[in-house]
C-alpha positions as CSV (number, residue, x, y, z in Angstrom):
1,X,4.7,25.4,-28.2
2,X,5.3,24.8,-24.7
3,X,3.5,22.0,-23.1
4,X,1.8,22.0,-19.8
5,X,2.7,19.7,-16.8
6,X,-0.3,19.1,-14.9
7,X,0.4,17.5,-11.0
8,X,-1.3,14.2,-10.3
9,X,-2.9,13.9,-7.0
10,X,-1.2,11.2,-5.4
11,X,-3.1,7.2,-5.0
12,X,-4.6,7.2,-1.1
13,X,-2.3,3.6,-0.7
14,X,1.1,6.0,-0.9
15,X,-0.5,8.6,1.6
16,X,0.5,8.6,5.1
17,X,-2.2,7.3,7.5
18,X,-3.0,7.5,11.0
19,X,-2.7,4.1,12.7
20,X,-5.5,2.5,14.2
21,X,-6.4,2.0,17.7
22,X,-5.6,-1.5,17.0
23,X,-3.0,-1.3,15.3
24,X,-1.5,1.2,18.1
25,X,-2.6,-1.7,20.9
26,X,-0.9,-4.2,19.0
27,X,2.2,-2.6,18.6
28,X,2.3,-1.5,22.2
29,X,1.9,-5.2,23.3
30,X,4.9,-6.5,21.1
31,X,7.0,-4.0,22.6
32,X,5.8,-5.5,26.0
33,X,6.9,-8.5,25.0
34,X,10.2,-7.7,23.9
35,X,10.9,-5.0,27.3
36,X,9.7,-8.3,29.1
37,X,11.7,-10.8,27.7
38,X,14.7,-8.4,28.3
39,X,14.2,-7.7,31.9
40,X,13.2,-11.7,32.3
41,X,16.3,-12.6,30.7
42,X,18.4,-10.5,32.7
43,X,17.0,-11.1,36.1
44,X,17.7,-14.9,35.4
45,X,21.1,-14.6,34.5
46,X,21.8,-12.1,37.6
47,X,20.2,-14.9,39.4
48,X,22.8,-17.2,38.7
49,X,25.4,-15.5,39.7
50,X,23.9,-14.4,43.1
């Protein structure tokens, strides 16, 4: 006798989900950050040297 394989519907935690608005904001602010720190840290050493 052949026994059937039934699918499982998936638990919600392993299902993709749309981010947040505040998780969006939050993310966009530490790439601020980091696109800042670059650009300040760049503009200070090219100030040394001119």
């Amino acid at each position: 006798m052949a026994s059937k394989t039934t699918q499982k519907k998936q638990p919600e935690a392993t299902q993709q989900r749309k981010p947040s608005k505040r998780e969006k904001r939050q993310k966009f602010v530490v790439y601020l950050m980091i696109v800042t720190m670059l650009l300040t840290s760049l503009l200070a050493g090219a100030g040394m040297f001119l």
